[in-house]
LOLO-572249 format. One record per residue (C-alpha): residue number from 0; x, y, z. Coordinates in Angstrom, 1 decimal, padded with zeros to 4 digits. Each point is the difference from the previous one (the first is absolute). Example, Ala and Ser with C-alpha at 12.3 -4.5 7.8 and 13.67 -1.06 7.14 Angstrom:
<0, <012.3, -004.5, 007.8>>;
<1, <001.4, 003.4, -000.7>>;
***
This chain:
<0, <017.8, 037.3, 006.4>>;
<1, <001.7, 003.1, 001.3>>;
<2, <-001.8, 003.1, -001.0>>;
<3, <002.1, 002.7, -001.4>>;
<4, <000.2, 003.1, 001.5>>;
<5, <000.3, 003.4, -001.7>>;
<6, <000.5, 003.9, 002.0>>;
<7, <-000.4, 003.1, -001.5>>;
<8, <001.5, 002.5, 002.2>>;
<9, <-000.5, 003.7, 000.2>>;
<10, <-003.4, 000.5, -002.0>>;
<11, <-002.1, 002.8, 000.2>>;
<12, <-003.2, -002.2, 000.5>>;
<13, <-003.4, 001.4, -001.6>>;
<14, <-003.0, -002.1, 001.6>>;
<15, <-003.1, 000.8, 001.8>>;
<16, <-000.1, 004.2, 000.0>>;
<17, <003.9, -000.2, 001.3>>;
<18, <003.5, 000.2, -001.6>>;
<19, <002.7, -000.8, 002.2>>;
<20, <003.6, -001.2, 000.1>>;
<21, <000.7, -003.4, 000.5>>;
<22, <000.6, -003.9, -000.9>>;
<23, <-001.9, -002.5, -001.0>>;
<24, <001.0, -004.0, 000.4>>;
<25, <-001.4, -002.4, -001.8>>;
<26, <-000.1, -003.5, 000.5>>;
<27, <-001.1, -002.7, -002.8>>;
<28, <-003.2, 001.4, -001.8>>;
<29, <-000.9, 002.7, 003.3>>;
<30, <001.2, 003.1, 002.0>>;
<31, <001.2, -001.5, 003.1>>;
<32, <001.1, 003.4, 001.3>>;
<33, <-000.5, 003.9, -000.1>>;
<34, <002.1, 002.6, 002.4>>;
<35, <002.4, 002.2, -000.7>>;
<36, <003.1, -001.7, 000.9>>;
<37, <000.0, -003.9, -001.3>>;
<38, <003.6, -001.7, 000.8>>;
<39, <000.5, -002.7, -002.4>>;
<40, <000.4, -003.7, 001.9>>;
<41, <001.6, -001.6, -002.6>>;
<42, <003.1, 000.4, -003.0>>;
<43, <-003.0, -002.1, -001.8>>;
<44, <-002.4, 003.6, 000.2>>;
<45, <000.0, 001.5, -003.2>>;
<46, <000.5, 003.8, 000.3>>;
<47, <-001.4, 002.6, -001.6>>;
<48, <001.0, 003.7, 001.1>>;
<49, <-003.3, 001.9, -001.6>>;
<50, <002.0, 003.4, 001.2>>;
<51, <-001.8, 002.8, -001.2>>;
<52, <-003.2, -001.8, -001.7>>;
<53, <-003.3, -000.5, 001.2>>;
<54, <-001.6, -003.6, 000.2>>;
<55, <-003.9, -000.3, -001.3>>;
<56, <-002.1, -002.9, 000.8>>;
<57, <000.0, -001.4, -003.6>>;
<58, <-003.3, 001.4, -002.5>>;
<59, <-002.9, -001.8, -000.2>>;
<60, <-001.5, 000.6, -004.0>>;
<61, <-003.8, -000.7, 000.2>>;
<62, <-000.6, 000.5, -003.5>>;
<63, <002.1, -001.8, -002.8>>;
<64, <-000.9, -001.4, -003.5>>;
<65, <003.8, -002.4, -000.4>>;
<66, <-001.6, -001.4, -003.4>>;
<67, <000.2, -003.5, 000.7>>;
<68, <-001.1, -002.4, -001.2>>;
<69, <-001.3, 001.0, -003.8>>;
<70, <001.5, 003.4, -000.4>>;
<71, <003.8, -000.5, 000.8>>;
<72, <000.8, 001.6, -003.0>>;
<73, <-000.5, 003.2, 002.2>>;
<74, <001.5, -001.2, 003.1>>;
<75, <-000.2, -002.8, 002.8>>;
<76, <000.8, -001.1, 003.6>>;
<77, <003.3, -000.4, -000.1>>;
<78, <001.1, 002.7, -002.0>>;
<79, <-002.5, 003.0, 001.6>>;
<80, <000.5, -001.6, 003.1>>;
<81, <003.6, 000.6, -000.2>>;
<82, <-000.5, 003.5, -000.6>>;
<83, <-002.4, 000.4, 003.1>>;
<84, <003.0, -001.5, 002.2>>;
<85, <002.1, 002.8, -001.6>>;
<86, <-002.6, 002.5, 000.9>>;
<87, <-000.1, -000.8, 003.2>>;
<88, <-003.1, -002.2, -000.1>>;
<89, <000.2, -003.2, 001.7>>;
<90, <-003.7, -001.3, -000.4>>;
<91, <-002.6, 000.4, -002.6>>;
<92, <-003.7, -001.1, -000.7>>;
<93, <-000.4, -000.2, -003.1>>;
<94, <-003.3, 000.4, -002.6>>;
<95, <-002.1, -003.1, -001.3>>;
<96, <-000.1, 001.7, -003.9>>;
<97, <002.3, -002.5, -001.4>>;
<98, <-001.0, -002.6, -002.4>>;
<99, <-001.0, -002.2, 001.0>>;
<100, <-001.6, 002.3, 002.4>>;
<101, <000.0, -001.2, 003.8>>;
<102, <-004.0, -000.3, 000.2>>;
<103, <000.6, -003.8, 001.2>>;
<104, <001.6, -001.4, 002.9>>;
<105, <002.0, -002.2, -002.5>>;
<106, <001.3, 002.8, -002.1>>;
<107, <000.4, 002.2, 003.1>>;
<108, <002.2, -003.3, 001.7>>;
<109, <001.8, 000.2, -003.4>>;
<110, <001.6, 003.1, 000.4>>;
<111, <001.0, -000.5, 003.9>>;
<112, <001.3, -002.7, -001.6>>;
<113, <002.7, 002.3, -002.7>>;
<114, <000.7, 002.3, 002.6>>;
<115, <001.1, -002.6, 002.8>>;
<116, <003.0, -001.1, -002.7>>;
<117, <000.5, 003.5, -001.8>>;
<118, <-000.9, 002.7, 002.3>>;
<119, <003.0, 002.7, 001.7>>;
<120, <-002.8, 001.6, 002.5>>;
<121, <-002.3, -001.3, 002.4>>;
<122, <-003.7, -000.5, -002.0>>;
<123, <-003.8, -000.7, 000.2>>;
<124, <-002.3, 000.3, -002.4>>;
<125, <-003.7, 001.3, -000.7>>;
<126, <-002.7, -001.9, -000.6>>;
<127, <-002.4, 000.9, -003.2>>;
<128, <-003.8, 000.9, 000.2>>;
<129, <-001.7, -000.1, -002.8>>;
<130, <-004.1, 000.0, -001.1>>;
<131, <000.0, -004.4, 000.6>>;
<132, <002.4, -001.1, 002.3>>;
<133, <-001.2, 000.5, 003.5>>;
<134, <000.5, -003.5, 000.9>>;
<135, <003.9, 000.1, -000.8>>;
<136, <-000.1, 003.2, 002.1>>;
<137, <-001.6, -001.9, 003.0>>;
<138, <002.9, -002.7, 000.2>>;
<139, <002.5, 002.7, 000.1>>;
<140, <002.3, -000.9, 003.3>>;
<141, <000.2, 003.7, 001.7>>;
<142, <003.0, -001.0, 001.6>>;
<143, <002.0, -001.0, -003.4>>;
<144, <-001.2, 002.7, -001.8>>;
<145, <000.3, 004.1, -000.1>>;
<146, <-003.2, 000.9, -001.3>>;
<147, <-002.9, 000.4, -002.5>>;
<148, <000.4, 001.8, -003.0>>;
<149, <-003.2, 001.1, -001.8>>;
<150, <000.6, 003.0, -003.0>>;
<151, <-003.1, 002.1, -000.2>>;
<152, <001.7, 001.6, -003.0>>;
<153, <000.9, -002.2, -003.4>>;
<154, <004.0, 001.1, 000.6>>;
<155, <000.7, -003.7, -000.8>>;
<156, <-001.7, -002.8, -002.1>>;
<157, <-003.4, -001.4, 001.1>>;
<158, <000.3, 000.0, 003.5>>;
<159, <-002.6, 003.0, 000.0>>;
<160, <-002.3, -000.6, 002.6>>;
<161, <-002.8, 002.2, -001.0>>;
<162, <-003.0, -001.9, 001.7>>;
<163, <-001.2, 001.7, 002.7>>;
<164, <-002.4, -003.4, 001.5>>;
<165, <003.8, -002.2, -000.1>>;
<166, <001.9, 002.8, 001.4>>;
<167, <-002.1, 000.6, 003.1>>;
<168, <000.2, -003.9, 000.3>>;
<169, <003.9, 000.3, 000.3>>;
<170, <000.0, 002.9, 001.8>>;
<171, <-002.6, -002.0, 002.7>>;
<172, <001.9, -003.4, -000.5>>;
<173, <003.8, 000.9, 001.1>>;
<174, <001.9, 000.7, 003.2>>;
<175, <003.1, 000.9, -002.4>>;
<176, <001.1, 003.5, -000.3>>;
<177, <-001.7, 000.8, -003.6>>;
<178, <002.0, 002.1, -002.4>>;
<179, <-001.3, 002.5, -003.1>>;
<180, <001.3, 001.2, -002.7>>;
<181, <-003.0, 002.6, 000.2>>;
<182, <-000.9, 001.8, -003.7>>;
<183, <-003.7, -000.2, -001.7>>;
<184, <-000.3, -001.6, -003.0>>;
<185, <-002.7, 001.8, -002.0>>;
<186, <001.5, 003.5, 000.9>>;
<187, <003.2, -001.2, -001.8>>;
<188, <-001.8, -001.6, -002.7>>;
<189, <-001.9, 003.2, -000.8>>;
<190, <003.3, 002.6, 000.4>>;
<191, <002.1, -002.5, -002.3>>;
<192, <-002.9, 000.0, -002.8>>;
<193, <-000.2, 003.5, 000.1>>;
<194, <003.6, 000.1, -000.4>>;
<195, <000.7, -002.2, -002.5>>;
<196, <-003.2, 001.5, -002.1>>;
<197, <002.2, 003.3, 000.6>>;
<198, <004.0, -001.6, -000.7>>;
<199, <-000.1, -003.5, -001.4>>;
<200, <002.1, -002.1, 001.8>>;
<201, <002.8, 003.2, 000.3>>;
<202, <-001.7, 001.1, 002.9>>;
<203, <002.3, 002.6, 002.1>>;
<204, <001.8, -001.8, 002.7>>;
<205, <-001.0, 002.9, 002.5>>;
<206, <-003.4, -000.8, -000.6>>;
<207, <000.2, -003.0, 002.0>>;
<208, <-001.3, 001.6, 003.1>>;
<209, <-002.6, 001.0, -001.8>>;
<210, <-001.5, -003.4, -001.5>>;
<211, <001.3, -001.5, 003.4>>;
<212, <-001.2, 003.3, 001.9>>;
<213, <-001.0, 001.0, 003.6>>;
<214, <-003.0, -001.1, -000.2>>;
<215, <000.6, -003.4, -001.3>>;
<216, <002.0, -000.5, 003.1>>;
<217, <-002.4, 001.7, 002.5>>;
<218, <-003.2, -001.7, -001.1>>;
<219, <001.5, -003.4, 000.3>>;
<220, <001.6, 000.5, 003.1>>;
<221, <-002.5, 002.0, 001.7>>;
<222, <-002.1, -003.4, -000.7>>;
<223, <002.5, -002.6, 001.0>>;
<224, <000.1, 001.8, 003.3>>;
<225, <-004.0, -000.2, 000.4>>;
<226, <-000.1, -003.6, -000.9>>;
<227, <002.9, -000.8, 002.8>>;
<228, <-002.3, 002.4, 002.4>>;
<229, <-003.1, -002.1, -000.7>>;
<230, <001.8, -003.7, 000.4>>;
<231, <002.6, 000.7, 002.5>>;
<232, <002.5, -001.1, -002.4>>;
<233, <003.3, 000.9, 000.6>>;
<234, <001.2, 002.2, -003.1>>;
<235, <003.5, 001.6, -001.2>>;
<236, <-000.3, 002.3, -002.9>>;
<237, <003.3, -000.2, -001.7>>;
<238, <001.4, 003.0, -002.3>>;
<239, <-001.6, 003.0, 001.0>>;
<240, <000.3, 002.7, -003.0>>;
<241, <-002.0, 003.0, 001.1>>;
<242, <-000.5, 002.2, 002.5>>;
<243, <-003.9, -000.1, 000.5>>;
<244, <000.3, -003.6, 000.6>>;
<245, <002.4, 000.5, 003.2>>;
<246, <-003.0, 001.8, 001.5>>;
<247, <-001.7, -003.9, 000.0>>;
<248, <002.3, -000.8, 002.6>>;
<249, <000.7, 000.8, 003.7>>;
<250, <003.2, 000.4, 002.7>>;
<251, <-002.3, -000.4, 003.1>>;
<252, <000.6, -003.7, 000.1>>;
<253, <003.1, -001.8, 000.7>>;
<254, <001.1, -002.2, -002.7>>;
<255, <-000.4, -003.4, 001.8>>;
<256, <-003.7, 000.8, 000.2>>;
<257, <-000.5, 002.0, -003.3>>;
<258, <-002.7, -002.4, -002.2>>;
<259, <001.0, 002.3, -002.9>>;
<260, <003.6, 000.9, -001.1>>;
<261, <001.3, 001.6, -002.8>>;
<262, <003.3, 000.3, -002.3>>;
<263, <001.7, 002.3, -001.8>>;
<264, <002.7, -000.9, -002.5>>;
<265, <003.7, 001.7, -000.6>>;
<266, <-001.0, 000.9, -003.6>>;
<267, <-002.6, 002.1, 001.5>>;
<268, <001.6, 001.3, 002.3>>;
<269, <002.8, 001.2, -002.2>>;
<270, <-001.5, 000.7, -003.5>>;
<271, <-002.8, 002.4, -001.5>>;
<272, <-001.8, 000.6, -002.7>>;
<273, <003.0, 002.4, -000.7>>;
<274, <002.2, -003.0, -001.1>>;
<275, <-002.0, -001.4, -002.4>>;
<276, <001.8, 002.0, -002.5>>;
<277, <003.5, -001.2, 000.4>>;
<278, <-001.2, -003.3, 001.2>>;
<279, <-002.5, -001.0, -002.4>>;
<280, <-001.4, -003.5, 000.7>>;
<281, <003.0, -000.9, 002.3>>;
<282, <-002.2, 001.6, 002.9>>;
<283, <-003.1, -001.5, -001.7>>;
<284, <-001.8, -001.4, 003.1>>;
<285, <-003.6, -001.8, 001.3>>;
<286, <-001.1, 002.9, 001.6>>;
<287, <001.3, 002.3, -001.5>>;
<288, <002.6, 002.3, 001.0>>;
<289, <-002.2, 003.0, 000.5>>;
<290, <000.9, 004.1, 001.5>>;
<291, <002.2, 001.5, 001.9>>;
<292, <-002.6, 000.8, 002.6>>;
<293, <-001.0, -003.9, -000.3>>;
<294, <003.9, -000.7, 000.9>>;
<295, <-000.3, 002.6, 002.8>>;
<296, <-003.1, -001.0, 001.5>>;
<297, <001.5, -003.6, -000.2>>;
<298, <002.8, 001.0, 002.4>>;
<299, <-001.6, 001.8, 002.1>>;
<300, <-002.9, -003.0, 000.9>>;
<301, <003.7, -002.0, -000.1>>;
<302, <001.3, 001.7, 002.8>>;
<303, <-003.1, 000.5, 001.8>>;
<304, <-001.1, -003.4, 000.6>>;
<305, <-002.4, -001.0, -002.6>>;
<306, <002.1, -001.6, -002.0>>;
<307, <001.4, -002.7, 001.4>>;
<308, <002.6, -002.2, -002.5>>;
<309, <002.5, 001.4, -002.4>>;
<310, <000.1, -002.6, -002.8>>;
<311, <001.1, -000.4, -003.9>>;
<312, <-002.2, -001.7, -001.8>>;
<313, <003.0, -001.2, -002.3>>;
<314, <-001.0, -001.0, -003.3>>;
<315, <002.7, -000.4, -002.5>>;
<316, <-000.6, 000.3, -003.9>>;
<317, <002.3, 000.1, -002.5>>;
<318, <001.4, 003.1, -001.5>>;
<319, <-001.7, -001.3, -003.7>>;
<320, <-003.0, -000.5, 001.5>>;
<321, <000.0, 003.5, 001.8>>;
<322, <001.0, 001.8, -003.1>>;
<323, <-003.6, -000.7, -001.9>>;
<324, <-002.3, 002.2, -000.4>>;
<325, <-002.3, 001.1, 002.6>>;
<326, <-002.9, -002.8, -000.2>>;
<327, <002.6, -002.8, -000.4>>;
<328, <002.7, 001.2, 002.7>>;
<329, <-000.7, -002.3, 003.1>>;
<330, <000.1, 002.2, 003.6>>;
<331, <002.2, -001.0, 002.7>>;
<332, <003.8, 000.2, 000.3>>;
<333, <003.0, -001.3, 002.3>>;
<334, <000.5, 001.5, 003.1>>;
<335, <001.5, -002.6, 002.6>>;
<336, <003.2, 001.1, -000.4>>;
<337, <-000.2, 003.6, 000.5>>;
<338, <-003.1, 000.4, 002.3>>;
<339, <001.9, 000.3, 003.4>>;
<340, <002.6, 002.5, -001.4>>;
<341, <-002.6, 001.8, -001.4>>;
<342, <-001.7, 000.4, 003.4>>;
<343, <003.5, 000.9, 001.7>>;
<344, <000.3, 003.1, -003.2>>;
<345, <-003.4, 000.7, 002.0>>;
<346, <001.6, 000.2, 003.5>>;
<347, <003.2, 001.9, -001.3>>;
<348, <-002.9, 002.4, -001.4>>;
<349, <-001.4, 000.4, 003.3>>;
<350, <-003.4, -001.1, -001.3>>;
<351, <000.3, -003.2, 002.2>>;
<352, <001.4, -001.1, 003.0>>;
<353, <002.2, -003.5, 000.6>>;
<354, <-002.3, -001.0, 002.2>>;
<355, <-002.8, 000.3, -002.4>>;
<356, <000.9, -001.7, -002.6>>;
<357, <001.3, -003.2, 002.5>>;
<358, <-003.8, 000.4, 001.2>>;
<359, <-001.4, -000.2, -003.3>>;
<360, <002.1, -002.1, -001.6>>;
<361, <000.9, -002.7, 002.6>>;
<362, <-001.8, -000.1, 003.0>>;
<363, <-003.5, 000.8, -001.7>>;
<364, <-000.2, -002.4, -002.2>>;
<365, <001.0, -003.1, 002.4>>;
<366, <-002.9, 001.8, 002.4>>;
<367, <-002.5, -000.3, -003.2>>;
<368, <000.4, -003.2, -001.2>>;
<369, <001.0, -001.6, 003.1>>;
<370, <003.0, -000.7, -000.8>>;
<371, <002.2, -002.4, 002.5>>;
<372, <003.0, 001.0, 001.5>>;
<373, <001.1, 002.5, -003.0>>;
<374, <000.0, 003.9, -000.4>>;
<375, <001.5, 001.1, 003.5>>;
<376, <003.6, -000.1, 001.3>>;
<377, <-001.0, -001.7, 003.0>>;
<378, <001.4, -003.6, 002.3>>;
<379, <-001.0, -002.8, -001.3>>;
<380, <-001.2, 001.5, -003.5>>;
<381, <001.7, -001.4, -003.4>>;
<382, <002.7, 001.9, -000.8>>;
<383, <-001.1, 002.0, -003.1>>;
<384, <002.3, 002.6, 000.1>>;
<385, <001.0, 003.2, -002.3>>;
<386, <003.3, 002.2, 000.4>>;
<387, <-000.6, 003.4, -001.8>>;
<388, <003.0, 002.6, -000.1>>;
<389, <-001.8, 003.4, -000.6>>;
<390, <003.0, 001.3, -001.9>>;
<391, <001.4, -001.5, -002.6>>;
<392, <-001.6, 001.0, -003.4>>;
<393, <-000.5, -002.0, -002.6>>;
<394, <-002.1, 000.7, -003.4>>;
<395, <-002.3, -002.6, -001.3>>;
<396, <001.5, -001.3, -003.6>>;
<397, <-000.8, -002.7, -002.4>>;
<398, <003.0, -001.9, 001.3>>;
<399, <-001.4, -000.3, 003.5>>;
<400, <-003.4, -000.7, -000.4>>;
<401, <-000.8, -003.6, 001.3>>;
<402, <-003.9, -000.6, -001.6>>;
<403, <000.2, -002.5, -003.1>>;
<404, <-001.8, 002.6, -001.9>>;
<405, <003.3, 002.2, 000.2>>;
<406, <-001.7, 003.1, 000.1>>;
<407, <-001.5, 002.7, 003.4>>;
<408, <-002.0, 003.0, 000.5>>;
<409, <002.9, 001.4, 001.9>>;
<410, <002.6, -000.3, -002.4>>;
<411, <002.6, 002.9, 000.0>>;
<412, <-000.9, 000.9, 003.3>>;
<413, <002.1, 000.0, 003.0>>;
<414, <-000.6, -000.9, 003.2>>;
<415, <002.1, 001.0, 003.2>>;
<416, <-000.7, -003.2, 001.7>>;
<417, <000.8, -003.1, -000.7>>;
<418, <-000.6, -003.4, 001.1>>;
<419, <003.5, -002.1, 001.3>>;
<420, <-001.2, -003.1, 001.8>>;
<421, <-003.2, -001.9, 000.1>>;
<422, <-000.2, -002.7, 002.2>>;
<423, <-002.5, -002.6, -000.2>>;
<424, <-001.0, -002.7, 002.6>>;
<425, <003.1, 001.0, 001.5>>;
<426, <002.2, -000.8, -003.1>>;
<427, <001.8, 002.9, -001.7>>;
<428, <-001.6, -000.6, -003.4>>;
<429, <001.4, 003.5, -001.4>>;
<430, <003.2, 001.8, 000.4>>;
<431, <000.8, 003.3, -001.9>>;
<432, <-001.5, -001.3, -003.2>>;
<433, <001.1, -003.5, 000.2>>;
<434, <-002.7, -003.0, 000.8>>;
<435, <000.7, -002.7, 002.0>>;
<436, <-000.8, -003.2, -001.5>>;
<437, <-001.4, -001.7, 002.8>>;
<438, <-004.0, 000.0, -000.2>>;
<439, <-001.1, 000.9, 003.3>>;
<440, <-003.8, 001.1, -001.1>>;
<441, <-003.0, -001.7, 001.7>>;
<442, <-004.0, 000.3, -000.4>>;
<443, <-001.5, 002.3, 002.2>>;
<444, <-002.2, -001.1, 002.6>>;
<445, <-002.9, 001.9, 001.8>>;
<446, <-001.3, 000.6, 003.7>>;
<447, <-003.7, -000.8, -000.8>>;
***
């Protein structure tokens, strides 16, 4: 079978702290060759003259709720994972909150399963923990998988753990890089009665910060990261909201031998408690969108180092279900789409530099969940590849907005940057707004 071979000619490359001019040939699935003159061999080369663009290694989401199976009403893999190619995102691990939810290795082999036939992006999923199913957790194949999952905050269903004698088990039992969605329960509890003694279920939508408040956030985290201390277990705290937590973390250690990471989503990087007021629930989030210092301090442990992974935490409802009142109006929202361009309004803004955001969205994330041959524009790496041009506007409309539940948090805004090409295992699988119908997607695979 003769491999087809594809060269994308005078890129501005972004990868590894550098951005420099060249080309990039690809051959099958891989990068065969970087320099900055390539000379194509063959009329069979397909071309590509990237001429004033930059080329990203493609993003890596670590955090995404695609609905499926049980909730697909809201969204699922092949339509959100659409979106994420359009965004720029060429892999994803995605959440185990579905129902069924993936607490088994059945149900969790189930949704490999939809992805392999429906997904657009590279995937893996997340295993659940829960208060009774250490044993599924044990047969977990750290190779196949991305992770553990374990919500120390009820964002989602019943897959609370809130048992501090099974959580130190798990947290002793697992190799795997163990994720938390990090929020204490009876803090919430307590805020919410108050509030709903005070409201009914009408409570004020920028109250949410304040039922789901600072110290919600701290106390859980602050205890997650003592538990991981005392085991040795190797912890990522996903969607940091507030600035005391960053202070949990530290910069002195290089990623690869960091036993505690953290995250930081776009919406929190972007909104504040300022927006609730034109937003209403549509930035309703688990945390909670909290200050402007919060945002601040967020970008500043960003940039600093201890914050590791820019992610989304996509989670797509529909715009009925958003419009309830505040006890009935689910958090989460769609983000896939919009989350790199959001990040480049960032570098245009000077708040971030192209570098950074390839760090922390691309290369970080394959470092932290050991991921094989993905993130980096390197020889012999699959060809995951983005082409951004920096300058060419566009505005965010109901018309162009790819998530099944139609609707985004950035709607009506525009963005200077936009996304043109994304290639995928070496297969253009998106061209100026057009999808290719070839399915080159695979299942991630992990260096463990």
């Amino acid at each position: 079978m003769i491999k087809k071979t594809t060269l994308i000619k005078n890129a501005k490359i972004v990868n590894e702290g550098t951005i420099f001019n060249g080309d990039i040939l690809i051959e099958g699935e891989y990068i065969k060759e970087i320099a900055h003159l390539i000379s194509p061999k063959s009329p069979d080369v397909l071309v590509y003259d990237a001429e004033g663009k930059y080329v990203l290694p493609g993003v890596i989401d670590d955090q995404v709720h695609f609905r499926e199976p049980g909730l697909t009403h809201k969204g699922n893999i092949e339509t959100e994972s659409r979106a994420a190619i359009a965004g720029g995102i060429t892999s994803f691990i995605e959440m185990p909150n579905t129902i069924p939810q993936a607490t088994t290795i059945e149900k969790l082999e189930q949704k490999f399963e939809i992805a392999a036939q429906t997904s657009s992006a590279n995937y893996s999923f997340m295993f659940g923990g829960t208060n009774d199913n250490l044993e599924e957790i044990l047969k977990v194949d750290a190779k196949a998988v991305a992770g553990l999952k374990i919500f120390l905050g009820s964002s989602t269903g019943n897959m609370l753990v809130d048992d501090p004698t099974v959580l130190e088990h798990i947290f002793k039992s697992t190799d795997m890089v163990i994720s938390v969605h990090c929020e204490d329960e009876d803090t919430i509890r307590k805020n919410l009665k108050a509030h709903i003694d005070q409201f009914g279920d009408d409570i004020p939508i920028k109250n949410h910060p304040i039922i789901r408040s600072e110290e919600a956030c701290y106390l859980s985290s602050s205890q997650a990261i003592a538990l991981a201390k005392k085991t040795g277990a190797r912890l990522h705290v996903f969607h940091l909201s507030t600035g005391k937590e960053t202070k949990l973390f530290t910069n002195k250690v290089p990623l690869k031998d960091k036993k505690i990471t953290a995250e930081v989503c776009i919406h929190h990087l972007w909104f504040s408690d300022e927006d609730y007021d034109k937003k209403g629930t549509l930035i309703k989030w688990n945390p909670a969108v909290k200050t402007k210092s919060d945002r601040d301090q967020l970008w500043q442990a960003l940039l600093d180092g201890r914050i590791d992974v820019i992610a989304t935490d996509h989670a797509p409802h529909t715009k009925e279900e958003k419009n309830n009142v505040y006890t009935k109006a689910p958090s989460g929202g769609p983000l896939v789409q919009h989350a790199l361009p959001a990040m480049l309004e960032m570098y245009h803004k000077e708040k971030i530099a192209l570098e950074t955001i390839v760090e922390k969205m691309c290369h970080n994330p394959a470092i932290l969940f050991q991921i094989e041959k993905r993130g980096y524009i390197k020889e012999g790496y699959f060809a995951d590849l983005v082409l951004v041009d920096l300058n060419n506007p566009w505005t965010v409309t109901k018309d162009n907005i790819l998530y099944k539940c139609g609707w985004s948090p950035f709607e009506g805004a525009t963005f200077k940057s936009r996304i043109t090409h994304t290639f995928l295992n070496g297969t253009l699988v998106y061209h100026n707004a057009k999808f290719s119908a070839v399915k080159a997607a695979k299942r991630l695979t992990f260096n463990r």
